[in-house]
Structures are given as structure tokens and as C-alpha cells.
DRENTORKOL-3810 file (N, C-alpha, C; in nm, 4 decimals):
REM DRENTORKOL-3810
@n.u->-0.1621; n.v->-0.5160; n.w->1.3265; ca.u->-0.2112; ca.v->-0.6138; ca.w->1.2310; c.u->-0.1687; c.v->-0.7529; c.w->1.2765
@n.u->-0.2694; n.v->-0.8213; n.w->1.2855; ca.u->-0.2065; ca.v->-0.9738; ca.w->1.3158; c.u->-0.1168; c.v->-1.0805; c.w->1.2031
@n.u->-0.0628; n.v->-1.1826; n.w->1.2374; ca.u->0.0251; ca.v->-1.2512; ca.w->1.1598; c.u->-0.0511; c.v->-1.3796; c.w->1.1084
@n.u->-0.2074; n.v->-1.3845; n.w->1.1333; ca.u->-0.2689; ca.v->-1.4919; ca.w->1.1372; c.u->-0.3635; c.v->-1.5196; c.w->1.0133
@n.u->-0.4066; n.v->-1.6468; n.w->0.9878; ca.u->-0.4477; ca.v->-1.6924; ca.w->0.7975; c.u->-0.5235; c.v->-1.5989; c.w->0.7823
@n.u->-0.5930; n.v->-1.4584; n.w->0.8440; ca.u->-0.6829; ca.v->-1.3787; ca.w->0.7696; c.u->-0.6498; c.v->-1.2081; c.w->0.7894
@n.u->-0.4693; n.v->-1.2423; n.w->0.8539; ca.u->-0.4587; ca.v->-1.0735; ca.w->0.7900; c.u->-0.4565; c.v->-1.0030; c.w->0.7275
@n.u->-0.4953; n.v->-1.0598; n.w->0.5890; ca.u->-0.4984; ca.v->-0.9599; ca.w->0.4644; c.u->-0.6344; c.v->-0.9366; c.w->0.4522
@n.u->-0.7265; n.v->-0.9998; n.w->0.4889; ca.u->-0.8313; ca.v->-0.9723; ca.w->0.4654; c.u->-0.9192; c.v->-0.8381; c.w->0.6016
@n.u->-0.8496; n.v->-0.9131; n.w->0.6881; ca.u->-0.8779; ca.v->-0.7932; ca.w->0.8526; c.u->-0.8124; c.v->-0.6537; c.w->0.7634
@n.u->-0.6964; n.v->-0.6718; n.w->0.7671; ca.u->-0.6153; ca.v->-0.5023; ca.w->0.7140; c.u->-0.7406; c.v->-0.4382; c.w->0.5740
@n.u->-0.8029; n.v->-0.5241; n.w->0.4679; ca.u->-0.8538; ca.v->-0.4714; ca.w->0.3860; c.u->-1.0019; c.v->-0.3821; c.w->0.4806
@n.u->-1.0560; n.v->-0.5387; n.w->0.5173; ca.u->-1.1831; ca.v->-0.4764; ca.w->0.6038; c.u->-1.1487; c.v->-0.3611; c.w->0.7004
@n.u->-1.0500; n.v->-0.3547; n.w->0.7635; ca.u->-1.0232; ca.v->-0.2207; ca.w->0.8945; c.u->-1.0089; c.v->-0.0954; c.w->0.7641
@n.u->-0.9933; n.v->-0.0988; n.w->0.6575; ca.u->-0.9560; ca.v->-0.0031; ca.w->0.5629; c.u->-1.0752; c.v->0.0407; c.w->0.4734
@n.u->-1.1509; n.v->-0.0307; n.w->0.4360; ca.u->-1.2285; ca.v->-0.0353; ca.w->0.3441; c.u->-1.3543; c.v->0.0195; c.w->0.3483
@n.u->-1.3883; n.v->0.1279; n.w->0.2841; ca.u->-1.5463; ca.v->0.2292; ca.w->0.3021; c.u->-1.5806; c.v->0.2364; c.w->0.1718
@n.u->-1.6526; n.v->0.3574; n.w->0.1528; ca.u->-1.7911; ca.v->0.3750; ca.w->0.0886; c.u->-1.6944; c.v->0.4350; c.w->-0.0209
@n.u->-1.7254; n.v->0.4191; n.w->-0.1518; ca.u->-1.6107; ca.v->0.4855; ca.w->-0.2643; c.u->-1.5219; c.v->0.3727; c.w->-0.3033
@n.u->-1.5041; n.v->0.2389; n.w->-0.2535; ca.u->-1.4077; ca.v->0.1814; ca.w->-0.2363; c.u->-1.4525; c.v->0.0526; c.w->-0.3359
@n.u->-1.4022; n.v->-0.0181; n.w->-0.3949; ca.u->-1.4104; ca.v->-0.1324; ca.w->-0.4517; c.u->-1.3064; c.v->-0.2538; c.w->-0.4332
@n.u->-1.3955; n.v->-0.3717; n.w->-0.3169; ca.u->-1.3336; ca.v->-0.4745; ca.w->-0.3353; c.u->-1.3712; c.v->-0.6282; c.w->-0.4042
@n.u->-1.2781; n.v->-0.7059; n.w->-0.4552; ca.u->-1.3059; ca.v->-0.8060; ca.w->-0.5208; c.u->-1.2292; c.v->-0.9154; c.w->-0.4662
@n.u->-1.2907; n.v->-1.0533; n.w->-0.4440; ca.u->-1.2358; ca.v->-1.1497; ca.w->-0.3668; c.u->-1.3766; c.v->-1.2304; c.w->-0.3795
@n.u->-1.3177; n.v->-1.3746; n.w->-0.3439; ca.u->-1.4091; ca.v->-1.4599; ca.w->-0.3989; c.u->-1.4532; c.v->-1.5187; c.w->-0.2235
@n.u->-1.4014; n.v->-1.4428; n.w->-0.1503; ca.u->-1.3610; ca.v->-1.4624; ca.w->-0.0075; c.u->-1.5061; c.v->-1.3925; c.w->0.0403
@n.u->-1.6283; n.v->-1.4745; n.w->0.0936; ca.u->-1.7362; ca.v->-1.4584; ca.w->0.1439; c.u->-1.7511; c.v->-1.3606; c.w->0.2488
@n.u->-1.6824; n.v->-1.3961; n.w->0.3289; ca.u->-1.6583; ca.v->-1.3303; ca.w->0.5063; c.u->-1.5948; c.v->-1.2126; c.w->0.4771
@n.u->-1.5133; n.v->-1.1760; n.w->0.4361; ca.u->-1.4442; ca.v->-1.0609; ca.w->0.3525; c.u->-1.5723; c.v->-0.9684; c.w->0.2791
@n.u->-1.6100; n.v->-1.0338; n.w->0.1567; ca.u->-1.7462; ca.v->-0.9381; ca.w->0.0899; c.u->-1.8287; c.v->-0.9269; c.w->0.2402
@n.u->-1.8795; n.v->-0.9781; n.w->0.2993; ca.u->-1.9678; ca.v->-0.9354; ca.w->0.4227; c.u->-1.9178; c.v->-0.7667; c.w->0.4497
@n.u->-1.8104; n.v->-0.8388; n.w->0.5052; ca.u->-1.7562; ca.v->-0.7224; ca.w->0.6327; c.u->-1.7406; c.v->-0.5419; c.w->0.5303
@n.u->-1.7274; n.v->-0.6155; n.w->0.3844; ca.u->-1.6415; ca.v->-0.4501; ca.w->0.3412; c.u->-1.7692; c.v->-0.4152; c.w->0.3002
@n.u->-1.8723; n.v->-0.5228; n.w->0.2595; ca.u->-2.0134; ca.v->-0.4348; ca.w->0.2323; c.u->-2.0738; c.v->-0.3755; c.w->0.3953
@n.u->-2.0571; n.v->-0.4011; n.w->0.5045; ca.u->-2.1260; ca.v->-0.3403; ca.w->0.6245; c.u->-2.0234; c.v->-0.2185; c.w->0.6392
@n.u->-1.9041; n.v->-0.1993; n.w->0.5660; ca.u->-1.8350; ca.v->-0.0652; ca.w->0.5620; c.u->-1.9401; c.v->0.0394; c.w->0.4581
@n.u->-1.9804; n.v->-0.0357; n.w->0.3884; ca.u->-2.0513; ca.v->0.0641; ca.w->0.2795; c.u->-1.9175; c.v->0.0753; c.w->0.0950
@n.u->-1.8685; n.v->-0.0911; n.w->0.1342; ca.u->-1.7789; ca.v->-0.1090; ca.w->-0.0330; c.u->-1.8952; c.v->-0.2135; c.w->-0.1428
@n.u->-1.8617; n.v->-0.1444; n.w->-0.2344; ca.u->-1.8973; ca.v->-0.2419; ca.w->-0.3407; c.u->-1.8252; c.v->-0.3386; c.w->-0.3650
@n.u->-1.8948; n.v->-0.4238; n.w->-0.3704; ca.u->-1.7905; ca.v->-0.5827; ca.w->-0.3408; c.u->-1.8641; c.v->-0.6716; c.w->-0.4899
@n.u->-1.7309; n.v->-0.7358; n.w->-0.5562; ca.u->-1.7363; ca.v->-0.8127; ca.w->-0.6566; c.u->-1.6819; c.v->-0.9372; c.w->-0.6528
@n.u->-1.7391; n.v->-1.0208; n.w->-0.6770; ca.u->-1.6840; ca.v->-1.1817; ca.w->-0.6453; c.u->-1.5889; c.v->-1.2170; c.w->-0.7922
@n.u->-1.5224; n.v->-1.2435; n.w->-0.7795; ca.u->-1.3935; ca.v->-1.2645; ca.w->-0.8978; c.u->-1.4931; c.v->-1.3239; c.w->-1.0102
@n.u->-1.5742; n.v->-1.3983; n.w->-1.0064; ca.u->-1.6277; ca.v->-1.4276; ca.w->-1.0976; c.u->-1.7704; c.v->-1.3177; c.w->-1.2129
@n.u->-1.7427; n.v->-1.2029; n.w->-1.1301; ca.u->-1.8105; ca.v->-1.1041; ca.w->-1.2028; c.u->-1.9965; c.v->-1.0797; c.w->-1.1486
@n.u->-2.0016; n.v->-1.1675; n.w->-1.0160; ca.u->-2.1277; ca.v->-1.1682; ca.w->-0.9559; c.u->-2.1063; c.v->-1.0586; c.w->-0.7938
@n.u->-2.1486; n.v->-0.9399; n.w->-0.8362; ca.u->-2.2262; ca.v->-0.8443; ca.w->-0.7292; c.u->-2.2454; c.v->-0.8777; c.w->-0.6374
@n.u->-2.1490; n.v->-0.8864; n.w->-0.5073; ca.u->-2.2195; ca.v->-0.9395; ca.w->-0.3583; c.u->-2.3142; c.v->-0.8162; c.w->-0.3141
@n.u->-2.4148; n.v->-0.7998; n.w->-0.2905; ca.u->-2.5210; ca.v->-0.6921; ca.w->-0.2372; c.u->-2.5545; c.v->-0.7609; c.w->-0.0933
@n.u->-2.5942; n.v->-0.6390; n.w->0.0020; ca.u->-2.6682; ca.v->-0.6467; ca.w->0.1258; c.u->-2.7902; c.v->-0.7454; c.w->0.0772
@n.u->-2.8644; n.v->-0.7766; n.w->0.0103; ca.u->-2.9564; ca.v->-0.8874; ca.w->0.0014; c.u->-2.9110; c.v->-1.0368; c.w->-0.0736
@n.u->-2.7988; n.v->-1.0519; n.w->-0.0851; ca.u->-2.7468; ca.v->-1.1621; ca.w->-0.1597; c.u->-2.6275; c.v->-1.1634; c.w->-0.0373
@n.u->-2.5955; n.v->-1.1322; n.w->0.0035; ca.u->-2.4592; ca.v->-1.1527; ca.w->0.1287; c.u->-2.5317; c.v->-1.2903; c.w->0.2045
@n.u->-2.6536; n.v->-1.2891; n.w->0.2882; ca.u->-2.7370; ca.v->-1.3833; ca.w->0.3868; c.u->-2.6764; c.v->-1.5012; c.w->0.2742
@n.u->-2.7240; n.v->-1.5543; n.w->0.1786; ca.u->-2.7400; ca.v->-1.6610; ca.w->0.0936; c.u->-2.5951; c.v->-1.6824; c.w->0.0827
@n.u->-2.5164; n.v->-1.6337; n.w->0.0566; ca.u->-2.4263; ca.v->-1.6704; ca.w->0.0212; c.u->-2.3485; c.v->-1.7181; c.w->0.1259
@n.u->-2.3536; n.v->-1.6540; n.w->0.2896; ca.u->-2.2746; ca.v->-1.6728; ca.w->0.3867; c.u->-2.3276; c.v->-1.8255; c.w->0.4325
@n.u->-2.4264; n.v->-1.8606; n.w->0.3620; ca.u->-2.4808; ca.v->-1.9703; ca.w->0.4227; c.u->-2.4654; c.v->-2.0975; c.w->0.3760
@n.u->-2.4682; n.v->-2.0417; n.w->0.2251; ca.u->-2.4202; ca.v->-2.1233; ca.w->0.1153; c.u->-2.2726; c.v->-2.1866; c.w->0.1436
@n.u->-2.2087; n.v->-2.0826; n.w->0.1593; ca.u->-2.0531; ca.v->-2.1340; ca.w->0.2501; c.u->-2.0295; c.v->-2.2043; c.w->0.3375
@n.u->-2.0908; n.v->-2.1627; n.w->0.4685; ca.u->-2.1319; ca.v->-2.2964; ca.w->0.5400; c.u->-2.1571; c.v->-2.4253; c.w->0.5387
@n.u->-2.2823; n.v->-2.4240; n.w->0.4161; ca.u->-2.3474; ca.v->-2.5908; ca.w->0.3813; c.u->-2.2076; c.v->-2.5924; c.w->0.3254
@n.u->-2.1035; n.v->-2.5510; n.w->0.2207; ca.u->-2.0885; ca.v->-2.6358; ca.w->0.1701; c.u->-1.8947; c.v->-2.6578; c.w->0.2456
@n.u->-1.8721; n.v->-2.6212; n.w->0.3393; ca.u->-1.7975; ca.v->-2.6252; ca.w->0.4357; c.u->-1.8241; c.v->-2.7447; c.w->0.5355
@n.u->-1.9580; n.v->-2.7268; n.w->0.5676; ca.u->-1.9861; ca.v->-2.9041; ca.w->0.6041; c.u->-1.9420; c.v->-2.9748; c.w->0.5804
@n.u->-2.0095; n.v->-2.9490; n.w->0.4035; ca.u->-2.0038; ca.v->-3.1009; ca.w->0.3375; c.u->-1.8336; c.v->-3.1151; c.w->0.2583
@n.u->-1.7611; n.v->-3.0291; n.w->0.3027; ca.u->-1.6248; ca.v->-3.0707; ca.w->0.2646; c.u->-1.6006; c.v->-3.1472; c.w->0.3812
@n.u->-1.6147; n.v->-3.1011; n.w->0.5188; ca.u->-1.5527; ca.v->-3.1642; ca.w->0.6055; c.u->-1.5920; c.v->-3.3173; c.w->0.6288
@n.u->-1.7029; n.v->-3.3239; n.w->0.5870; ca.u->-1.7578; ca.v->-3.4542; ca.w->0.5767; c.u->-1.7138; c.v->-3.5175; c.w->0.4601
@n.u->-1.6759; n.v->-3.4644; n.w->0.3505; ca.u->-1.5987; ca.v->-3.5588; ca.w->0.2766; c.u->-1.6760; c.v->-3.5829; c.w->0.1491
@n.u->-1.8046; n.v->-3.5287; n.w->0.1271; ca.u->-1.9092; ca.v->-3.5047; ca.w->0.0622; c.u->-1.8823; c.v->-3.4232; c.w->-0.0752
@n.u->-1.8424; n.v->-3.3281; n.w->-0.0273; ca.u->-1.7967; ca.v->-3.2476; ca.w->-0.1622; c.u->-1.6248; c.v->-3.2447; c.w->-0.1623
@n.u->-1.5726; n.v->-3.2433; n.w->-0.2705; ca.u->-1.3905; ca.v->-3.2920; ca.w->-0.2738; c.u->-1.3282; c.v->-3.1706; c.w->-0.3759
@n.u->-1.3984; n.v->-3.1439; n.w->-0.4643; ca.u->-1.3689; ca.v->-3.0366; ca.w->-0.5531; c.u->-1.3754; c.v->-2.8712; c.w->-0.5006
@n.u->-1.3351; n.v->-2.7847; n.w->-0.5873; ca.u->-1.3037; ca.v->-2.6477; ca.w->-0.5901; c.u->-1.3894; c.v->-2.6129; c.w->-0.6635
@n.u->-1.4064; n.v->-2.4431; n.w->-0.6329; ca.u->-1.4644; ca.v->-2.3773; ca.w->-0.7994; c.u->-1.4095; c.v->-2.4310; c.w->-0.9157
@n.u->-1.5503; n.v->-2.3730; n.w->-1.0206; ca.u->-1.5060; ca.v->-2.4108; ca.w->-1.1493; c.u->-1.4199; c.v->-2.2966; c.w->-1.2280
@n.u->-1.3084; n.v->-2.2841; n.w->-1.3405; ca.u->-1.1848; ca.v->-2.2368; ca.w->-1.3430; c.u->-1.2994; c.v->-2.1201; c.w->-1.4060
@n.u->-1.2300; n.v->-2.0260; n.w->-1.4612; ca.u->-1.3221; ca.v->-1.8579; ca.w->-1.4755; c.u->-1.3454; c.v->-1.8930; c.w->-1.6493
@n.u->-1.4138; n.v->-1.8782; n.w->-1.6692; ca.u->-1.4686; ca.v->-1.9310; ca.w->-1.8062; c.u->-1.4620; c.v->-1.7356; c.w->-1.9035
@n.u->-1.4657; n.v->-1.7805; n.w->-2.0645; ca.u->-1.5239; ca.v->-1.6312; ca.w->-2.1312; c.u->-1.5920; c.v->-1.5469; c.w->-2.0803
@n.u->-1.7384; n.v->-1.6306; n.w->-2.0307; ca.u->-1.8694; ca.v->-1.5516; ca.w->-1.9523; c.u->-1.8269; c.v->-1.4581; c.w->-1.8665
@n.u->-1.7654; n.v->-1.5561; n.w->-1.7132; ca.u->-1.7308; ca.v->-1.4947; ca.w->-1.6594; c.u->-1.6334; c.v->-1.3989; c.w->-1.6588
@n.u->-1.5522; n.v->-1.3938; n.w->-1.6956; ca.u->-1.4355; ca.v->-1.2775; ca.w->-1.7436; c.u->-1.5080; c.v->-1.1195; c.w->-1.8206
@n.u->-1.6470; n.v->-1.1724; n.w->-1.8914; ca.u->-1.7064; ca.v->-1.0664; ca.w->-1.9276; c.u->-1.7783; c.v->-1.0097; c.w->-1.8230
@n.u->-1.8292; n.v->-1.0575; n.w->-1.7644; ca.u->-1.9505; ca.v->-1.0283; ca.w->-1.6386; c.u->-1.8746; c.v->-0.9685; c.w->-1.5642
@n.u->-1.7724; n.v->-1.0187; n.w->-1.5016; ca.u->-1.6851; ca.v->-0.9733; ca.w->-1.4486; c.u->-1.6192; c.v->-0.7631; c.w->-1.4611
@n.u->-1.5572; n.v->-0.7484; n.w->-1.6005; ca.u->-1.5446; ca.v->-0.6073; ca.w->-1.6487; c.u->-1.6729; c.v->-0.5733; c.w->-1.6624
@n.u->-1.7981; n.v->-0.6493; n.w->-1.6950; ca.u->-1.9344; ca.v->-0.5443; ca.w->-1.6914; c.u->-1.9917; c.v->-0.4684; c.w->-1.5463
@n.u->-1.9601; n.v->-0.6002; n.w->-1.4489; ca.u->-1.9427; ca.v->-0.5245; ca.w->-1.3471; c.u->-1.9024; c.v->-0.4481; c.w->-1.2714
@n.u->-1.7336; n.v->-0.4330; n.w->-1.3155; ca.u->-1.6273; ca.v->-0.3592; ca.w->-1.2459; c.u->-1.6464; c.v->-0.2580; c.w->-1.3131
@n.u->-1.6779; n.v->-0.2193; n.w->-1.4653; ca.u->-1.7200; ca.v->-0.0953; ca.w->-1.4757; c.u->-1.8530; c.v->-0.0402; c.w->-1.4260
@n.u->-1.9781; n.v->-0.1405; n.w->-1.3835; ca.u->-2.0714; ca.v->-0.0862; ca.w->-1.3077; c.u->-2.0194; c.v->0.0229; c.w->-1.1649
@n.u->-1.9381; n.v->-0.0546; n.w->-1.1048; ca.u->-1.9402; ca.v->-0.0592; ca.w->-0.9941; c.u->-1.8661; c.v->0.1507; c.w->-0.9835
@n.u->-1.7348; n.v->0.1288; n.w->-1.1027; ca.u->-1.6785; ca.v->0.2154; ca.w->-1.1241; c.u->-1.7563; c.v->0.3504; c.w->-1.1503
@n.u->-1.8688; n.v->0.3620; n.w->-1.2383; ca.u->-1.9310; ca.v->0.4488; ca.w->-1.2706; c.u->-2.0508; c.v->0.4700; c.w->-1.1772
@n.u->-2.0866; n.v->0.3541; n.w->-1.0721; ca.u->-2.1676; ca.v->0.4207; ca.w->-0.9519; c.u->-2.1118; c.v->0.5353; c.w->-0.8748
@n.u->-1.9693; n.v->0.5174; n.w->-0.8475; ca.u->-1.8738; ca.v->0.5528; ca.w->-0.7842; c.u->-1.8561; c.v->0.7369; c.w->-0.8232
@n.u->-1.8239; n.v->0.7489; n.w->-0.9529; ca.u->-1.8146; ca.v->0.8149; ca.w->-1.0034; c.u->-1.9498; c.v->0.9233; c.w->-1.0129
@n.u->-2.0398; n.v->0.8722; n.w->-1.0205; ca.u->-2.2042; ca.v->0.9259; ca.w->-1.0319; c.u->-2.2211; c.v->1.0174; c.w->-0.8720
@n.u->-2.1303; n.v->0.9422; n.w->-0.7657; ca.u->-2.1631; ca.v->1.0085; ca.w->-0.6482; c.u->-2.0817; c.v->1.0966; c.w->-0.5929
@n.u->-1.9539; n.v->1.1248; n.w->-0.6293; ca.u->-1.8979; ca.v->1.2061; ca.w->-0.6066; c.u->-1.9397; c.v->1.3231; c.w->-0.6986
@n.u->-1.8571; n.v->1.4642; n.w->-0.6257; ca.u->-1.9054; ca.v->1.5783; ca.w->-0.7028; c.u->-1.8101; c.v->1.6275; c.w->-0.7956
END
């Protein structure tokens, strides 16, 4: 395991398969554990899927630019009611897919 800013996230991804549920608001991370075959949840209660991963990795990018450029200065916005609900609606989605496929 390396000692470097993304070994927690390498050790999750080298670990992480099909049955598995991860959550992180960490883009590059949801990528990698969904091409394992994990259900991946963004802390804010939004479903990263194989057709929403493209948009989002890109979305990161633009807006990685525009930090470095000085353009955008702020963070996410703090986790609101909504989200905190969306959030358990999903984690029990995700839970009872899980559950549906085993025998």
C-alpha cells in the first residue's frame, strides 16, 4: 500500500467488488469501485451509476480548472434535511439490491 494523498482510496478500490457498498463524495474513487462492479453513493445521497460517472468525472475537471484559475473559491454546499434523507433512501436502496441478489 502506498503512503501517498490517495492511499485510502487505492486500498478501498484494490478491495472493493460486486456486493459491496461505497460512499465518498470522492469522484475518481466512485469511478474505479463502480468498474469493480460496487454500488457507489455520493455522501450527499445521489447514486453514482455507469451512465452518470462520464458527467460527473468531467464535471470535476471543469470545475478543477476553474479553481485553479481562481474562478471558483468555494466548497460544497454543507448537507442539508433533503439531503440526509436522499441519502438513507438510497443506502437502503442500495442495501436491498444487495440483498435481492444473493441467495
Amino acid at each position: 500500500m502506498s503512503d501517498g494523498f490517495d492511499a485510502a482510496d487505492d486500498w478501498i478500490a484494490e478491495r472493493v467488488g460486486p456486493g459491496d457498498i461505497v460512499i465518498t463524495s470522492d469522484i475518481p474513487l466512485a469511478d474505479r469501485s463502480l468498474k469493480k462492479g460496487a454500488s457507489v453513493i455520493g455522501s450527499t445521497g445521489v447514486p453514482f451509476t455507469a451512465s452518470s460517472i462520464g458527467m460527473a468525472m468531467a464535471s470535476r475537471d471543469l470545475m478543477s480548472n476553474l479553481r485553479a484559475m481562481g474562478e471558483v473559491t468555494g466548497g460544497p454546499k454543507p448537507m442539508a434535511a433533503r439531503d440526509r434523507s436522499r441519502f438513507l433512501s438510497a443506502l437502503d436502496e442500495a442495501v436491498q439490491k444487495i440483498r435481492r441478489r444473493r441467495p
